[in-house]
LOTIVEX-995067 format. One line per 3 residues: number of its first residue (from 1); their letters; for each residue z, x, y of N, C-alpha, C, CB. Coordinates in steps of 0.2 Angstrom, whole numbers, plus 5000, padded with zeros to 4 digits. Glycine has a CB too. Layout:
BEGIN
NUM> a> Z/X/Y/Z/X/Y/Z/X/Y/Z/X/Y | ...
//
This chain:
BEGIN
1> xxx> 5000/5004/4994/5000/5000/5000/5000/5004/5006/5006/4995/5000 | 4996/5003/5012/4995/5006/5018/4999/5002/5024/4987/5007/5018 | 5001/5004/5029/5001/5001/5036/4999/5006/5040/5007/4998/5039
4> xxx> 4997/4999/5045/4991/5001/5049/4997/4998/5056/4982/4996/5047 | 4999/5005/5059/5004/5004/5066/5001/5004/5072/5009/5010/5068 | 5001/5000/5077/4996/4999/5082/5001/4999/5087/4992/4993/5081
7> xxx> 5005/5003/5091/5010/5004/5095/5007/5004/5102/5014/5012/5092 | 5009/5003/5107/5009/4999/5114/5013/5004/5119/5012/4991/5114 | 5012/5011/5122/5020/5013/5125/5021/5011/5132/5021/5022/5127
10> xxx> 5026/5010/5132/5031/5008/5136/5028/5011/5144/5039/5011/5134 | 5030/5010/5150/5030/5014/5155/5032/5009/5162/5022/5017/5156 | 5032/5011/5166/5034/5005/5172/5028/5001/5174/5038/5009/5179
13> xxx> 5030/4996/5175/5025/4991/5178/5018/4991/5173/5024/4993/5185 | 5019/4994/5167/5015/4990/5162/5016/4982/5160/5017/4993/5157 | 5007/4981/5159/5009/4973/5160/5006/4973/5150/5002/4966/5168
16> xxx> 5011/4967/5147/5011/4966/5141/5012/4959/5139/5016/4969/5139 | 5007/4953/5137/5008/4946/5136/5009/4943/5131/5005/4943/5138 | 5020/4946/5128/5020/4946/5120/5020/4940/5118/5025/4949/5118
19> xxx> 5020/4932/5122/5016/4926/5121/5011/4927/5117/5015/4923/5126 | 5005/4928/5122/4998/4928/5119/4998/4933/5112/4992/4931/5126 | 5000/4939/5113/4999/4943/5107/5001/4939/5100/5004/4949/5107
22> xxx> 5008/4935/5102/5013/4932/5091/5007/4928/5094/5026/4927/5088 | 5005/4924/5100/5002/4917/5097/4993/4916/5098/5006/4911/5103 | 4992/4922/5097/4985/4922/5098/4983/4928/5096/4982/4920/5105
25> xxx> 4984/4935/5098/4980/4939/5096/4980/4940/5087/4980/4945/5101 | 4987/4943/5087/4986/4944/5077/4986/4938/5074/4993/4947/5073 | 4988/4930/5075/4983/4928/5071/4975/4928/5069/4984/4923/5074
28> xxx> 4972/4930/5077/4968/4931/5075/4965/4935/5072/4966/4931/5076 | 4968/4942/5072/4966/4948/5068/4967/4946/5060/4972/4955/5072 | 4974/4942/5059/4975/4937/5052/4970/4935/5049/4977/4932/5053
31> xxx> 4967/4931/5054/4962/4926/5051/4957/4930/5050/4960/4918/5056 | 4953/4934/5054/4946/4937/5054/4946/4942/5047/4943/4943/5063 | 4954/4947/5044/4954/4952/5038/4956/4946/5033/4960/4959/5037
34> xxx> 4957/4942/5034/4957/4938/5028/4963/4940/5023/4949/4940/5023 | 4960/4942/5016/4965/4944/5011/4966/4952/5011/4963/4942/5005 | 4962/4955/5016/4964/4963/5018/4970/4962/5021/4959/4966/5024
37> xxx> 4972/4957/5025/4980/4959/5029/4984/4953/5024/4981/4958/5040 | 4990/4958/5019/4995/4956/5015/5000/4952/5019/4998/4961/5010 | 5000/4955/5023/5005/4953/5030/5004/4956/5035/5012/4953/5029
40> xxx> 5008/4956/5042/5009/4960/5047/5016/4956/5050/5002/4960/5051 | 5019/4961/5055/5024/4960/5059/5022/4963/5065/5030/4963/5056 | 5026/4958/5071/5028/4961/5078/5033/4965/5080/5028/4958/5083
43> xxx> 5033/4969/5083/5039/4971/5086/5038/4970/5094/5041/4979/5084 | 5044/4969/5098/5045/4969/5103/5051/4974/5105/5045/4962/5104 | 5048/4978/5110/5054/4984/5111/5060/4983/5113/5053/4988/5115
46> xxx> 5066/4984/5114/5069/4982/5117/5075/4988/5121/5071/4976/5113 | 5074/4993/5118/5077/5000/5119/5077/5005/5118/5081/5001/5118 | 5079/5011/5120/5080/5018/5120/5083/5022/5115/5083/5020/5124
49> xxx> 5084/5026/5113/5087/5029/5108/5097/5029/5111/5082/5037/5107 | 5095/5031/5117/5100/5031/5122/5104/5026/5126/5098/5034/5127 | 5111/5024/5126/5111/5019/5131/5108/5017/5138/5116/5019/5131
52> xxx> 5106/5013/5139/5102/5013/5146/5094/5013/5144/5105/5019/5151 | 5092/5017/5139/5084/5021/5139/5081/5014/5137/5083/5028/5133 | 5074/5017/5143/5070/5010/5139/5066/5012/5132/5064/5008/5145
55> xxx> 5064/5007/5131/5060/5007/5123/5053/5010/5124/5058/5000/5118 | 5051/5017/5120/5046/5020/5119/5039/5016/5120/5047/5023/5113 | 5041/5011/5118/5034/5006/5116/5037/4997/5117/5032/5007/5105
58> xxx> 5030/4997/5121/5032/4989/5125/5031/4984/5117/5025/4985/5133 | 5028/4987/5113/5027/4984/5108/5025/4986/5103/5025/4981/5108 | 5024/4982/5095/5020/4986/5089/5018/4982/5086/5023/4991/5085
61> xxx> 5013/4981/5082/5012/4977/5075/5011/4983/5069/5005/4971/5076 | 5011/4979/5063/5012/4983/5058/5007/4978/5053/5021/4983/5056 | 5003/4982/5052/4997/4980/5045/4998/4980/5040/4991/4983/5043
64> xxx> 5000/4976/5035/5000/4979/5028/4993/4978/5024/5006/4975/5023 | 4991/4982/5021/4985/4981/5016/4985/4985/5011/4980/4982/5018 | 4983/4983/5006/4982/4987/4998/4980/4995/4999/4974/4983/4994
67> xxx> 4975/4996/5004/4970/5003/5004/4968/5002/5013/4962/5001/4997 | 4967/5010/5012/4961/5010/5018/4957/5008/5019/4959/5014/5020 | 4954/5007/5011/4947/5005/5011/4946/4998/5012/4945/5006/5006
70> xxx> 4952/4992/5009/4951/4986/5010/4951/4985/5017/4956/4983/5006 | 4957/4990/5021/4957/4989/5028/4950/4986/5032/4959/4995/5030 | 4949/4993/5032/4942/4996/5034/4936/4988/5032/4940/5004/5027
73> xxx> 4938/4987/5028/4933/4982/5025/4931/4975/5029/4936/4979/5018 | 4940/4974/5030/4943/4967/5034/4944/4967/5042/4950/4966/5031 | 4944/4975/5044/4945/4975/5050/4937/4979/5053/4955/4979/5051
76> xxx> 4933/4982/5052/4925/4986/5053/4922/4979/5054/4921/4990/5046 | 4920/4974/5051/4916/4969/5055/4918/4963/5060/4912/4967/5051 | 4923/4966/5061/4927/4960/5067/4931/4966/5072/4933/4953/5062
79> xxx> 4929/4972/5072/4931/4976/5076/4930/4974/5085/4928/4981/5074 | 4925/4974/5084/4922/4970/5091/4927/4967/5094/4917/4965/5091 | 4928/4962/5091/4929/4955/5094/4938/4955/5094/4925/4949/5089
82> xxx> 4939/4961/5090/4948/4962/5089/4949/4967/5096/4951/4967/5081 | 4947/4971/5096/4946/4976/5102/4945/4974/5107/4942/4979/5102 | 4938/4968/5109/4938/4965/5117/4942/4958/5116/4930/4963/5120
85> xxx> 4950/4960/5113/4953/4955/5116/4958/4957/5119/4954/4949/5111 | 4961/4965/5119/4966/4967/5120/4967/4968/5129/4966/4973/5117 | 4959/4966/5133/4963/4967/5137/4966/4958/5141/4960/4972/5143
88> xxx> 4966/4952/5135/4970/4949/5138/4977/4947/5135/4967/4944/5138 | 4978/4954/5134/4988/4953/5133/4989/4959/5136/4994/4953/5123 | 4987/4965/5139/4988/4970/5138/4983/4975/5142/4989/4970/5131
91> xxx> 4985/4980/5148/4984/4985/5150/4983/4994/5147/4988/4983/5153 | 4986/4991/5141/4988/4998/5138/4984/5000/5132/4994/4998/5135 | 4982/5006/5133/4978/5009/5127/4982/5011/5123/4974/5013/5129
94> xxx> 4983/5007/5115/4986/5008/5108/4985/5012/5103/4986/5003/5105 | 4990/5015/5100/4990/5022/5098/4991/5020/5091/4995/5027/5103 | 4987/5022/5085/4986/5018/5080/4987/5024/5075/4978/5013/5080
97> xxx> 4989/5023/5069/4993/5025/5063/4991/5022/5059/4999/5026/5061 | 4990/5026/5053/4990/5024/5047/4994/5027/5043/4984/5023/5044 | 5000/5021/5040/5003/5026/5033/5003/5024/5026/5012/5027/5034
100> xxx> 5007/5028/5023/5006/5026/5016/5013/5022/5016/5005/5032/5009 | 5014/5017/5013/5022/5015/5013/5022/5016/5007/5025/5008/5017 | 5030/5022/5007/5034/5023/5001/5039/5020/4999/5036/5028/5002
103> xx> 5041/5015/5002/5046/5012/5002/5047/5005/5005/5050/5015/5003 | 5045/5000/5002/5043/4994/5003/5047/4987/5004/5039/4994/4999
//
């Protein structure tokens, strides 16, 4: 099993619309991989490592899928249309991972 981290950083006066994102964007990224994405999750930042510190990342989602390859499969012909949707939640350019997950 793979995830696929799609992380948002934090900064001042970054604009982030975590409305539109849980209620519109990864659904749709959902719906367009089909049975490529086993699931996914949001995060929404909320701190620092530090008391007081703000959170590295205004936000994150988290892909699960079988393979890179199924990824690839599910998310390569709807790239477009996942990509020009980012700038209506979001100003920021996302900084994407892929891991293996060892522990599930």
């Amino acid at each position: 099993m793979i995830k696929v981290s799609v992380m948002y950083a934090n900064s001042q006066g970054v604009r982030f619309d975590h409305d539109y994102y849980r209620d519109r964007h990864m659904p749709m990224v959902k719906a367009r991989m089909g049975d490529a994405c086993k699931r996914y999750t949001i995060d929404k930042g909320v701190a620092g490592g530090q008391p007081g510190a703000p959170a590295a990342y205004v936000a994150m989602c988290h892909i699960y899928c079988d393979s890179i390859e199924s990824f690839q499969a599910g998310f390569g012909p709807h790239m477009g249309e996942i990509l020009g949707d980012i700038p209506n939640y979001t100003d920021v350019t996302p900084v994407v991972q892929i891991s293996e997950v060892i522990v599930g």
